[in-house]
N, CA and C atoms of all chains as a GROMACS GRO file, in nm:
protein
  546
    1UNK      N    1  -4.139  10.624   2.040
    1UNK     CA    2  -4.283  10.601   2.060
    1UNK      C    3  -4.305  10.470   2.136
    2UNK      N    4  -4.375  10.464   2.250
    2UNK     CA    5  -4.422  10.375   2.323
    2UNK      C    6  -4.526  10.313   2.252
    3UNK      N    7  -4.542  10.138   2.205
    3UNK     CA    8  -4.598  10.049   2.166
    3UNK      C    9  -4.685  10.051   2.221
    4UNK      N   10  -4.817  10.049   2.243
    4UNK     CA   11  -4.927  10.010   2.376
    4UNK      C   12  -4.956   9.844   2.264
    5UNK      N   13  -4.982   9.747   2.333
    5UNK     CA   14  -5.036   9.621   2.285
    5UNK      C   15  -5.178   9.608   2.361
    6UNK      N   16  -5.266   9.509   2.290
    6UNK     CA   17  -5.457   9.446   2.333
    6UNK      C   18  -5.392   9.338   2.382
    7UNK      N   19  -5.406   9.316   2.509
    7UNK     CA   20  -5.344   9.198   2.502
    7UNK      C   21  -5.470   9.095   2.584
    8UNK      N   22  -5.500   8.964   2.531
    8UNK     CA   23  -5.569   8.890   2.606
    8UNK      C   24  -5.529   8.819   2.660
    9UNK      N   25  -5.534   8.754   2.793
    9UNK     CA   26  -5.520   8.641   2.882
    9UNK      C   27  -5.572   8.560   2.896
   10UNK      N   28  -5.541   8.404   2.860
   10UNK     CA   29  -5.670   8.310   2.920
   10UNK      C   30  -5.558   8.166   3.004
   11UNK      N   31  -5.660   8.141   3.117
   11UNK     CA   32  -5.509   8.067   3.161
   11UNK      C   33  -5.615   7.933   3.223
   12UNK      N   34  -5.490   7.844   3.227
   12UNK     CA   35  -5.580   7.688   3.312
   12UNK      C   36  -5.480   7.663   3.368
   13UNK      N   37  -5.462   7.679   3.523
   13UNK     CA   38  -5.345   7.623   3.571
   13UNK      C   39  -5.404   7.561   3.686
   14UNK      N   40  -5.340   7.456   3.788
   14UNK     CA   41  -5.391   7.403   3.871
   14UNK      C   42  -5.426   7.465   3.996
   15UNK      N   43  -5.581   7.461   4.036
   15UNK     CA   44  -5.635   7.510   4.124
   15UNK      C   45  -5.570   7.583   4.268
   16UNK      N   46  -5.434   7.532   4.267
   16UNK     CA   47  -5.346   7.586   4.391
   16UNK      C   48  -5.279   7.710   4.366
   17UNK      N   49  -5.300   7.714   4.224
   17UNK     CA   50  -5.195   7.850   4.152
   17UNK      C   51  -5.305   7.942   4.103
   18UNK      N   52  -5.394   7.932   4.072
   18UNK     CA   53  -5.508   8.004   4.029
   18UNK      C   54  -5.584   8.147   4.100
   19UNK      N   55  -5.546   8.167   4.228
   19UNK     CA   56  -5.536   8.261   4.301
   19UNK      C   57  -5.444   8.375   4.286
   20UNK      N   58  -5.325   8.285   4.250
   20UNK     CA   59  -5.197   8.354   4.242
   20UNK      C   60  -5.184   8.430   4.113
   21UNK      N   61  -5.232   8.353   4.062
   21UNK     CA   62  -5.210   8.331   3.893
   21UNK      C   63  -5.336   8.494   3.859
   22UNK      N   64  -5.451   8.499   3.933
   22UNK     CA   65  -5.552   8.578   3.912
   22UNK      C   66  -5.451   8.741   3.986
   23UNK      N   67  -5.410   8.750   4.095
   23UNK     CA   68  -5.390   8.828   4.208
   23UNK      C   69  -5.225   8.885   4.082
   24UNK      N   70  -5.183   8.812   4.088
   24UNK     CA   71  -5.075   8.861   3.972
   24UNK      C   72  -5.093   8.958   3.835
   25UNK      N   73  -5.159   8.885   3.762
   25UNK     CA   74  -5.254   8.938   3.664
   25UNK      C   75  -5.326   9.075   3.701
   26UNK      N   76  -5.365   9.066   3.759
   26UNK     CA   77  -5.487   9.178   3.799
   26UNK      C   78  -5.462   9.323   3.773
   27UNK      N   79  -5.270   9.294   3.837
   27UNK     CA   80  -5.187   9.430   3.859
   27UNK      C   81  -5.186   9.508   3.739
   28UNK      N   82  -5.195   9.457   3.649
   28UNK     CA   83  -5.147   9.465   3.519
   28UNK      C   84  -5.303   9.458   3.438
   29UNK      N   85  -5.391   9.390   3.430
   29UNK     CA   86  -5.549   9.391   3.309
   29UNK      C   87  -5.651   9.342   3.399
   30UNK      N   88  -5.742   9.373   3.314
   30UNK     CA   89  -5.873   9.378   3.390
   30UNK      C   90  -5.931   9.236   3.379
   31UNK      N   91  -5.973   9.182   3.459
   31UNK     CA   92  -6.040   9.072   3.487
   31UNK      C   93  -6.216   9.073   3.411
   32UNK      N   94  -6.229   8.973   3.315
   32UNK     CA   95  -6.311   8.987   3.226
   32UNK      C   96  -6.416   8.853   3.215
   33UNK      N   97  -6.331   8.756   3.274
   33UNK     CA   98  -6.411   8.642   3.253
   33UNK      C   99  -6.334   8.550   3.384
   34UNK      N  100  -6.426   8.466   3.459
   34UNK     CA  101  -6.317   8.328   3.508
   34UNK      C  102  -6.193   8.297   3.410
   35UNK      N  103  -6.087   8.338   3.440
   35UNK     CA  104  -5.971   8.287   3.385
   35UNK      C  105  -5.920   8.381   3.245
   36UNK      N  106  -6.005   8.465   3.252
   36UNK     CA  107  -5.968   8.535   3.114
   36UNK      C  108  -5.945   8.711   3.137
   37UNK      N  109  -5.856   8.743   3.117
   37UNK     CA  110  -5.823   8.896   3.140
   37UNK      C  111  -5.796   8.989   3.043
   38UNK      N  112  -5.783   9.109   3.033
   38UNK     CA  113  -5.759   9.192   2.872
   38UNK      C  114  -5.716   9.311   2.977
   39UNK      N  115  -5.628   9.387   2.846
   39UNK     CA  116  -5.614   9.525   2.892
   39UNK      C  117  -5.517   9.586   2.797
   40UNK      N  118  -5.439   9.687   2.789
   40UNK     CA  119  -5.352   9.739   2.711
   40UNK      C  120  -5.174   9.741   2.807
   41UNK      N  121  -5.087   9.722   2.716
   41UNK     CA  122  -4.997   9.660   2.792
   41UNK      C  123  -4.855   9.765   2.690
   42UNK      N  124  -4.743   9.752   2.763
   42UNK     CA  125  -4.656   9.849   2.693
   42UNK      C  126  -4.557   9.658   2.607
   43UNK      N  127  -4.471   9.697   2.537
   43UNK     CA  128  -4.416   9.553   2.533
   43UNK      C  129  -4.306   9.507   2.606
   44UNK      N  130  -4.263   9.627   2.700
   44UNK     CA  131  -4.183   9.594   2.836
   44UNK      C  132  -4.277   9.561   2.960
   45UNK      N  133  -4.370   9.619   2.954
   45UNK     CA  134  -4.466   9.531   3.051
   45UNK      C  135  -4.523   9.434   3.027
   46UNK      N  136  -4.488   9.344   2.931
   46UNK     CA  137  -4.595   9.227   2.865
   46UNK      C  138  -4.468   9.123   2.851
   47UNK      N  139  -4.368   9.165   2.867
   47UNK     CA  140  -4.192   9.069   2.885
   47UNK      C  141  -4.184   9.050   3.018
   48UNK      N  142  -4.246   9.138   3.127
   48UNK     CA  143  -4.211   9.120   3.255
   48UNK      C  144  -4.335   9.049   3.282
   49UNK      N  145  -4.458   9.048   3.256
   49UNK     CA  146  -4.533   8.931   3.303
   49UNK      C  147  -4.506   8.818   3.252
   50UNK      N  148  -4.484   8.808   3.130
   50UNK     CA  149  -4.450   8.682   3.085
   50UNK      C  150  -4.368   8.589   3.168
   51UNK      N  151  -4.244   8.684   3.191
   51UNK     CA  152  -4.143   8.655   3.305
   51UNK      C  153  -4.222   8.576   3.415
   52UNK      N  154  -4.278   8.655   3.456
   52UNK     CA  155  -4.375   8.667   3.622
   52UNK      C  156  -4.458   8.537   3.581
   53UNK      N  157  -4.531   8.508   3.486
   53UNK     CA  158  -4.573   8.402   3.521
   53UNK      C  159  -4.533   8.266   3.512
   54UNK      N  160  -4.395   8.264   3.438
   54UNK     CA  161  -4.326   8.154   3.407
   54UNK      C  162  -4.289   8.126   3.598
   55UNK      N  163  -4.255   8.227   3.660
   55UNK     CA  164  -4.189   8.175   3.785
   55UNK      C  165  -4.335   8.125   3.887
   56UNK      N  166  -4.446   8.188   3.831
   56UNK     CA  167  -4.584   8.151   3.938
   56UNK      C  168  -4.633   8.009   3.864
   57UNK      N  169  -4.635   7.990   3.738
   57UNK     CA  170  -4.724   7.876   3.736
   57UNK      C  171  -4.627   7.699   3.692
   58UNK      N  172  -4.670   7.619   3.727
   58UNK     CA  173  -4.574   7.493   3.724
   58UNK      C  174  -4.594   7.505   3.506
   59UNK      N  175  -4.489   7.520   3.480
   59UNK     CA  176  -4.497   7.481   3.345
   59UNK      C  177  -4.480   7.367   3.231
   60UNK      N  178  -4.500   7.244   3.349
   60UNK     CA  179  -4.545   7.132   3.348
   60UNK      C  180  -4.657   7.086   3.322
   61UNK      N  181  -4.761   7.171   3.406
   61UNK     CA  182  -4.906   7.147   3.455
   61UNK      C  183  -4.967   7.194   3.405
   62UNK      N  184  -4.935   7.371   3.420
   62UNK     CA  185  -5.020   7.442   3.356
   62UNK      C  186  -4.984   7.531   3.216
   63UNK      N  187  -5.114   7.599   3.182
   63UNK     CA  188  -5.092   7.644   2.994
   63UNK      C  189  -5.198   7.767   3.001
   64UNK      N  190  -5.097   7.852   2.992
   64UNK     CA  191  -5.144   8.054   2.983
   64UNK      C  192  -5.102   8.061   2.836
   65UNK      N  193  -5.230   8.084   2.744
   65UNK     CA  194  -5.206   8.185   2.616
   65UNK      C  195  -5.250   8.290   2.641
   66UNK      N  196  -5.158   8.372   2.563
   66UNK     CA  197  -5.131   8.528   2.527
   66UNK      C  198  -5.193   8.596   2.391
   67UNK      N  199  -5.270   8.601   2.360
   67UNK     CA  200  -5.296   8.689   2.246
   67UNK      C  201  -5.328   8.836   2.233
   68UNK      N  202  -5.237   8.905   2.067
   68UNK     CA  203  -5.183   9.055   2.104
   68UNK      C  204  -5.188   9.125   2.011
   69UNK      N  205  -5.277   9.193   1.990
   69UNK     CA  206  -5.305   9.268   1.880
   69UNK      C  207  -5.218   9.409   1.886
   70UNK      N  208  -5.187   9.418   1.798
   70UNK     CA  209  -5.110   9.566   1.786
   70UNK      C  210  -5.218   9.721   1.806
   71UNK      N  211  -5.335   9.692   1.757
   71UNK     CA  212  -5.424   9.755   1.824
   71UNK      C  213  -5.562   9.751   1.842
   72UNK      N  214  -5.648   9.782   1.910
   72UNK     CA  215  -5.751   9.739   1.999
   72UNK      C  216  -5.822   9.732   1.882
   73UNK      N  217  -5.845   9.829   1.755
   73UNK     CA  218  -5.940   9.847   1.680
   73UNK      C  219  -5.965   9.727   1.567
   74UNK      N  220  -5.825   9.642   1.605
   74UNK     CA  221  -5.844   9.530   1.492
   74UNK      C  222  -5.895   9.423   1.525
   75UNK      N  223  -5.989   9.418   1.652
   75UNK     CA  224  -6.026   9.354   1.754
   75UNK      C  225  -6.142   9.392   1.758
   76UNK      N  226  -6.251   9.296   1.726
   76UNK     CA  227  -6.447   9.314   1.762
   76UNK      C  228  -6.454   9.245   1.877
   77UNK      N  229  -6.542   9.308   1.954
   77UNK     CA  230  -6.571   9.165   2.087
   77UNK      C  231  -6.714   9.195   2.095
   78UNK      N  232  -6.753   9.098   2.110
   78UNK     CA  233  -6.900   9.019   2.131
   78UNK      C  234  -6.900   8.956   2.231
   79UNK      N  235  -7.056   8.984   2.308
   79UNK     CA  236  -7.034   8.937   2.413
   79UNK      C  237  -7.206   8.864   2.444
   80UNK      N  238  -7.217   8.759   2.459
   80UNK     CA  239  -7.366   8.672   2.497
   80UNK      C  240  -7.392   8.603   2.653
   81UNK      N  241  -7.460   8.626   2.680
   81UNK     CA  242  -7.507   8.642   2.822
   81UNK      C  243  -7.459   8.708   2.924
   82UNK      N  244  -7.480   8.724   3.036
   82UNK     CA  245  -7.446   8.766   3.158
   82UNK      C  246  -7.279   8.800   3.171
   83UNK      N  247  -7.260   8.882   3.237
   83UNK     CA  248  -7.088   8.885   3.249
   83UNK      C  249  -7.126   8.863   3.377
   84UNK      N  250  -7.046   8.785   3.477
   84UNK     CA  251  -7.090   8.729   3.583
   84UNK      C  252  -6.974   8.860   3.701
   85UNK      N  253  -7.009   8.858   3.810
   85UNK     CA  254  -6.939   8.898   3.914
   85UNK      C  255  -6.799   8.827   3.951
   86UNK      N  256  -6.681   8.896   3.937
   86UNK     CA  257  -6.589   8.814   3.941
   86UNK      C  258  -6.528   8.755   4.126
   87UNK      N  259  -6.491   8.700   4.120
   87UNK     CA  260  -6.532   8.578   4.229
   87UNK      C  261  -6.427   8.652   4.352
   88UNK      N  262  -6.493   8.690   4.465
   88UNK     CA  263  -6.355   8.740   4.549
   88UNK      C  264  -6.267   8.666   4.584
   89UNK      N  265  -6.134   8.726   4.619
   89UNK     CA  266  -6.016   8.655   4.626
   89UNK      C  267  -5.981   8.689   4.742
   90UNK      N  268  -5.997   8.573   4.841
   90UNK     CA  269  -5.950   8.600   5.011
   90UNK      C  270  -5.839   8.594   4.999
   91UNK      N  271  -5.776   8.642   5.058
   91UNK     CA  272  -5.603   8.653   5.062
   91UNK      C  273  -5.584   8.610   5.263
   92UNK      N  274  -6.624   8.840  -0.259
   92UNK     CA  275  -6.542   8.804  -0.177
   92UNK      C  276  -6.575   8.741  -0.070
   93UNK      N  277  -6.536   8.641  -0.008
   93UNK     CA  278  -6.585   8.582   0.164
   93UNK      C  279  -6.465   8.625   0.208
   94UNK      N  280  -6.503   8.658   0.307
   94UNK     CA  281  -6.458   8.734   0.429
   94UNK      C  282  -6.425   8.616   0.576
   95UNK      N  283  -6.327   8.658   0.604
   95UNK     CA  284  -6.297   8.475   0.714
   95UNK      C  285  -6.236   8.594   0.836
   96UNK      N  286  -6.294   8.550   0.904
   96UNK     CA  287  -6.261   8.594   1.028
   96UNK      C  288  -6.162   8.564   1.124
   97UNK      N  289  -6.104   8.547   1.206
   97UNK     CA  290  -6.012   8.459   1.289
   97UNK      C  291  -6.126   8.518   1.427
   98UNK      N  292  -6.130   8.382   1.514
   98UNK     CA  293  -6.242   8.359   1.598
   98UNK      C  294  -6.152   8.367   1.712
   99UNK      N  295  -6.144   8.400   1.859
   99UNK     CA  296  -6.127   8.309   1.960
   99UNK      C  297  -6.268   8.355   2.045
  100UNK      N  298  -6.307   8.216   2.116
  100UNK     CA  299  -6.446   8.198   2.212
  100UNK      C  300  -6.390   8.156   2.295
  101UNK      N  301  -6.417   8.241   2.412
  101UNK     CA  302  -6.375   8.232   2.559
  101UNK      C  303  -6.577   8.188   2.634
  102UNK      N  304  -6.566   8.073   2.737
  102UNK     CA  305  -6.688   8.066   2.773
  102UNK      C  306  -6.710   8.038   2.882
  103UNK      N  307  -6.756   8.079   3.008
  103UNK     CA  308  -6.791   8.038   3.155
  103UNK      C  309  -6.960   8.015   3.140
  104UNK      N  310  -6.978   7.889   3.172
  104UNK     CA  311  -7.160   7.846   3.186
  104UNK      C  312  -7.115   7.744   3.254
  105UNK      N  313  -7.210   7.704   3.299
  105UNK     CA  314  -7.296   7.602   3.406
  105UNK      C  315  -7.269   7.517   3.363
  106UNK      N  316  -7.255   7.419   3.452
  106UNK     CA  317  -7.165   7.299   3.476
  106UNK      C  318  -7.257   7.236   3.372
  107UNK      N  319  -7.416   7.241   3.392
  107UNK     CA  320  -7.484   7.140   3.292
  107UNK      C  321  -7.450   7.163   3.144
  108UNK      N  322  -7.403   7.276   3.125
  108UNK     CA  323  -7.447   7.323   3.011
  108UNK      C  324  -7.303   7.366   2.909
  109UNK      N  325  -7.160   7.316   2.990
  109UNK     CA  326  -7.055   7.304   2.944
  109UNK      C  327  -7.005   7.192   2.826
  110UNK      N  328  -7.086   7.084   2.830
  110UNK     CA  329  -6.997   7.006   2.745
  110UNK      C  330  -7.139   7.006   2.638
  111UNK      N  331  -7.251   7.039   2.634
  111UNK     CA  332  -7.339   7.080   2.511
  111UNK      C  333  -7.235   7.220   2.423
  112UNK      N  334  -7.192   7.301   2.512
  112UNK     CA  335  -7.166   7.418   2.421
  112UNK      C  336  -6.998   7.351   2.411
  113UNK      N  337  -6.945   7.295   2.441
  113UNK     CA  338  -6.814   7.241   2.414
  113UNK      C  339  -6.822   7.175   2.235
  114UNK      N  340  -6.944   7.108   2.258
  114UNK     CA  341  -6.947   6.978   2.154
  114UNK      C  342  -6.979   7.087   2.032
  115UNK      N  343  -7.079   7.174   2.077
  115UNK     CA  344  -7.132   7.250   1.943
  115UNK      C  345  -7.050   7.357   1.887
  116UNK      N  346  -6.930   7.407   1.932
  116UNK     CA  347  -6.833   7.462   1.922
  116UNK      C  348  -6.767   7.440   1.833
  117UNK      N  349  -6.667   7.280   1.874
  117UNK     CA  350  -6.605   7.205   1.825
  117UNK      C  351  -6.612   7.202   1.658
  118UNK      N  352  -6.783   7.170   1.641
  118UNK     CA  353  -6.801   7.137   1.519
  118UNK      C  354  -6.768   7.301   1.419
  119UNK      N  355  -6.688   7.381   1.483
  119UNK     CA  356  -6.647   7.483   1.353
  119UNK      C  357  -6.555   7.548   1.453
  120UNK      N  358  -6.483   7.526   1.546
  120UNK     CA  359  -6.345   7.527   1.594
  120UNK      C  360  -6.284   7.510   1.654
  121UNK      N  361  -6.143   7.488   1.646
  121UNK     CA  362  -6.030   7.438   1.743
  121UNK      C  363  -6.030   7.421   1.896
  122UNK      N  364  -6.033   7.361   1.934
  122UNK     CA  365  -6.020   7.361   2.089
  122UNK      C  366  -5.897   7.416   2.112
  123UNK      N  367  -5.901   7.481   2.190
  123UNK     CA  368  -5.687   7.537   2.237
  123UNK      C  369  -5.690   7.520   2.429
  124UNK      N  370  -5.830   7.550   2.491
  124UNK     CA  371  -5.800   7.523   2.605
  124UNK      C  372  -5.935   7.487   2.666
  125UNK      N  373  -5.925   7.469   2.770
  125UNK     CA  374  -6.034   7.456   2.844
  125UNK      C  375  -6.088   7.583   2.827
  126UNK      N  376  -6.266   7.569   2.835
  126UNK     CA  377  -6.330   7.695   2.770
  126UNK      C  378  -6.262   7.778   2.693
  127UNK      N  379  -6.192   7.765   2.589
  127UNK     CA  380  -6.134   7.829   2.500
  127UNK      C  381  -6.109   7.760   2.341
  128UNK      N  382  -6.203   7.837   2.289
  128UNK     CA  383  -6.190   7.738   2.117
  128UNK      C  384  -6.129   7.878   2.021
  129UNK      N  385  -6.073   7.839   1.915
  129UNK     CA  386  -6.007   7.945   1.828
  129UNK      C  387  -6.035   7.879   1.686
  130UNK      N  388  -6.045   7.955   1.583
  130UNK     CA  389  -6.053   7.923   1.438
  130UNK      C  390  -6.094   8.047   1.313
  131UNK      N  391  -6.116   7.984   1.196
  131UNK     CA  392  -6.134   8.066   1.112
  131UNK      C  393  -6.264   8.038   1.064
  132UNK      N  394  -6.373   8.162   1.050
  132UNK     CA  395  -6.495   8.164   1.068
  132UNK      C  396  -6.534   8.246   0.942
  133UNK      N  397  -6.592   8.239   0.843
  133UNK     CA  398  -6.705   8.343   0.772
  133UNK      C  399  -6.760   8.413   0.838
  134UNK      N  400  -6.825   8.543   0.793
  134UNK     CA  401  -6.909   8.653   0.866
  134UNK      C  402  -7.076   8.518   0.886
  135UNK      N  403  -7.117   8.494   0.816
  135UNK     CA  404  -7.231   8.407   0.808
  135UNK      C  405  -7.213   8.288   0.909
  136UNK      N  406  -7.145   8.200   0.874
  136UNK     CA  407  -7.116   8.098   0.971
  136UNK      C  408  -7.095   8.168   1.134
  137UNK      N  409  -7.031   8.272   1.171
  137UNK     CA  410  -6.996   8.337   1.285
  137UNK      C  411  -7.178   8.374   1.333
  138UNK      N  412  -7.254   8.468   1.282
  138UNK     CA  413  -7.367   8.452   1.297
  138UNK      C  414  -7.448   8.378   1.319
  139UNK      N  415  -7.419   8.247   1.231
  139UNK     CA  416  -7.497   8.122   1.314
  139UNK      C  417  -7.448   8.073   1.436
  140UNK      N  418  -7.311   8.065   1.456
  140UNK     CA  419  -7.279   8.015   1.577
  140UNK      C  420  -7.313   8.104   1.700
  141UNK      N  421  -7.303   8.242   1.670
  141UNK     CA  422  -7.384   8.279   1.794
  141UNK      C  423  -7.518   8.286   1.837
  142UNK      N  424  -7.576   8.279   1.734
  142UNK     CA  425  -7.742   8.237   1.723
  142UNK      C  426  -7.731   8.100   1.826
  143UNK      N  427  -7.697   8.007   1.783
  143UNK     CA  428  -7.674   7.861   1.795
  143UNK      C  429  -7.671   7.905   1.947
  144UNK      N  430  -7.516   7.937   1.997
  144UNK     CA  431  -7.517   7.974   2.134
  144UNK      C  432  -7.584   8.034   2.262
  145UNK      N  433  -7.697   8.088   2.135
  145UNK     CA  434  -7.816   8.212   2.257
  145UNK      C  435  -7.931   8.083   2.271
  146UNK      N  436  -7.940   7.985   2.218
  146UNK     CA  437  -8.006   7.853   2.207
  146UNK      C  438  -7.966   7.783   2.309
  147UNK      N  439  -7.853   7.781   2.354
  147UNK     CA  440  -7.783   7.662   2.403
  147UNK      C  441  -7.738   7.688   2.559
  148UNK      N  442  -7.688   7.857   2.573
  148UNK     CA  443  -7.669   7.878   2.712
  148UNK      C  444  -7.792   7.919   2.791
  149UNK      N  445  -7.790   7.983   2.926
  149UNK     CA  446  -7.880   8.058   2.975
  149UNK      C  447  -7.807   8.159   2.999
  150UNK      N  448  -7.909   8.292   2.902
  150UNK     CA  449  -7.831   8.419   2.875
  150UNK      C  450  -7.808   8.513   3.056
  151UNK      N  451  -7.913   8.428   3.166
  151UNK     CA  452  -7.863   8.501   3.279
  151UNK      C  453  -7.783   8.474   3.335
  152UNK      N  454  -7.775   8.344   3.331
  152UNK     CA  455  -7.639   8.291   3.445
  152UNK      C  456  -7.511   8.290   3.326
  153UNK      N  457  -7.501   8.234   3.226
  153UNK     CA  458  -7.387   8.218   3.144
  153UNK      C  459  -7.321   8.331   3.021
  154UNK      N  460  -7.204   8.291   3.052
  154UNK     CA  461  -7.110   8.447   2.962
  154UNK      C  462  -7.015   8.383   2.838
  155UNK      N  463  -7.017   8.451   2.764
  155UNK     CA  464  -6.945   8.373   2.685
  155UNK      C  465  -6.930   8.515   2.559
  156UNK      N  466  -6.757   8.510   2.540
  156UNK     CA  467  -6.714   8.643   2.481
  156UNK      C  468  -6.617   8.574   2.372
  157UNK      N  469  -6.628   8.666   2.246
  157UNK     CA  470  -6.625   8.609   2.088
  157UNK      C  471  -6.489   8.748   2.051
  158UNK      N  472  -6.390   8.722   2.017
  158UNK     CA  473  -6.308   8.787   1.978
  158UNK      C  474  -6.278   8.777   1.853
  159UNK      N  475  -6.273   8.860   1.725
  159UNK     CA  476  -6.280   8.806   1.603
  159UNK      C  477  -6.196   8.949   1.559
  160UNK      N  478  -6.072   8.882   1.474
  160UNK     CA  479  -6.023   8.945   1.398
  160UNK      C  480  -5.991   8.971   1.268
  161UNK      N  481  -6.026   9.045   1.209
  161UNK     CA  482  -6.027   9.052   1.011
  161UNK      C  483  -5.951   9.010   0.962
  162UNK      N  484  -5.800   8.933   1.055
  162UNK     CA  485  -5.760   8.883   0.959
  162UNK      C  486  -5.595   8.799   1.067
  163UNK      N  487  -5.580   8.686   1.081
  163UNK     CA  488  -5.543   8.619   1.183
  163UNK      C  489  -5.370   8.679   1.205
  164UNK      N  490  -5.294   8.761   1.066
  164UNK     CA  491  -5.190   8.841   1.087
  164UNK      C  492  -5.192   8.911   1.226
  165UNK      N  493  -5.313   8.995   1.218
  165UNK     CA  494  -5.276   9.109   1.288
  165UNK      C  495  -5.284   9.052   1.435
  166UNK      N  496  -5.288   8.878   1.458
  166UNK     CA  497  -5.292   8.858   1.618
  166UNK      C  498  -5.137   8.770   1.606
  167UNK      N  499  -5.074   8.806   1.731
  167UNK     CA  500  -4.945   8.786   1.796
  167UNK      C  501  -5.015   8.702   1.917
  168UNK      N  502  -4.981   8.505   1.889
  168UNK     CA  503  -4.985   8.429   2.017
  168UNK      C  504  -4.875   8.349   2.048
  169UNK      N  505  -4.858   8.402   2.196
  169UNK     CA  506  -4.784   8.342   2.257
  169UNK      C  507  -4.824   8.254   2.389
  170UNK      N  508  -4.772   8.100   2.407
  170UNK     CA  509  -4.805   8.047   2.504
  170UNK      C  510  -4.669   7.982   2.611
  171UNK      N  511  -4.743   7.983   2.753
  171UNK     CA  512  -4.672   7.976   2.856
  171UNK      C  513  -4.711   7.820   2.913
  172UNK      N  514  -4.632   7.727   2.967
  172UNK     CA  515  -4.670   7.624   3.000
  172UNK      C  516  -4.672   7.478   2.875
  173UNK      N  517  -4.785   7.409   2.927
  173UNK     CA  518  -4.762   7.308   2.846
  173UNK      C  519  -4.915   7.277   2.854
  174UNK      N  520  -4.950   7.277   2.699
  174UNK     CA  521  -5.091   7.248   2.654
  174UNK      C  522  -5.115   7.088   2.691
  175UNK      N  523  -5.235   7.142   2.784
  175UNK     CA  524  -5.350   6.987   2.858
  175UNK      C  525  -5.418   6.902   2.694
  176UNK      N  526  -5.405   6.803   2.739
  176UNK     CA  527  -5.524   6.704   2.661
  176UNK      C  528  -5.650   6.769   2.646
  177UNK      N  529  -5.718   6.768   2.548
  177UNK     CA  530  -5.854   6.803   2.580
  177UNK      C  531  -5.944   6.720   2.668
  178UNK      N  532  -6.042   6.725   2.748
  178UNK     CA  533  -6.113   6.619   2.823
  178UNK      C  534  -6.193   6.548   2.736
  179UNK      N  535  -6.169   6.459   2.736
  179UNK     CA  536  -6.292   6.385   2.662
  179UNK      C  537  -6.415   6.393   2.682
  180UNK      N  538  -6.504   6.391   2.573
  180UNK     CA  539  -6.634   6.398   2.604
  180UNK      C  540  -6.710   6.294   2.634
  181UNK      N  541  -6.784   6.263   2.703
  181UNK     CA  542  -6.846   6.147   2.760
  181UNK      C  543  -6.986   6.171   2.673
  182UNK      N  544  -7.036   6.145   2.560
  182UNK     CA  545  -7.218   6.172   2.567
  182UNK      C  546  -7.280   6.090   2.593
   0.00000   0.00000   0.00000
């Protein structure tokens, strides 16, 4: 049986990586907030980003938490004001 | 019985209006990142703080999303990088 994980993203890394850091991510969960992403993830796909972002962001500088619920339903989300348009990414 | 929640508040608002909802946060949980506070919340206390929050942002321009779980087991966190200082608050 394939694991599916909730997994949330929230990341602060320095403005030069933050493109990267978004454009990476993306492949993989949905973009939900400036800097914050969610989606459902297998736990071999959630080892290979982990991977992936250790090599994109300086891990000096910057600090990506991961939080992972085993499943979505043990998880309420609330949400207050506007969800804003997420910001295009010129490449 | 009280009932305690495990909180994380993810928040994008306006530059004016970031370190008011930073400060009022604070006072019932953890800072873990930039726009990102985490803690353990009552059903009641959780209610006021979002009350508090529909006070404090502007519900058109600003977003701000409340993840709360019944019970802080069922969340798996993992972090990448190296956790920033918090910024100090200037009031």
């Amino acid at each position: 049986m394939v694991v599916v994980l909730y997994v949330i993203i929230v990341y602060d890394v320095g403005e030069e990586r933050v493109n990267k850091v978004r454009i990476y991510l993306k492949q993989y969960l949905n973009w939900v907030q400036n800097s914050v992403l969610e989606g459902e993830l297998t736990e071999p796909e959630y080892m290979k980003i982990m991977n992936g972002l250790r090599e994109i962001i300086d891990e000096t500088l910057d600090h990506v938490i991961c939080y992972k619920s085993r499943d979505r339903r043990y998880l309420n989300i609330d949400e207050v004001g506007t969800k804003k348009a997420e910001i295009s990414t010129i490449i």
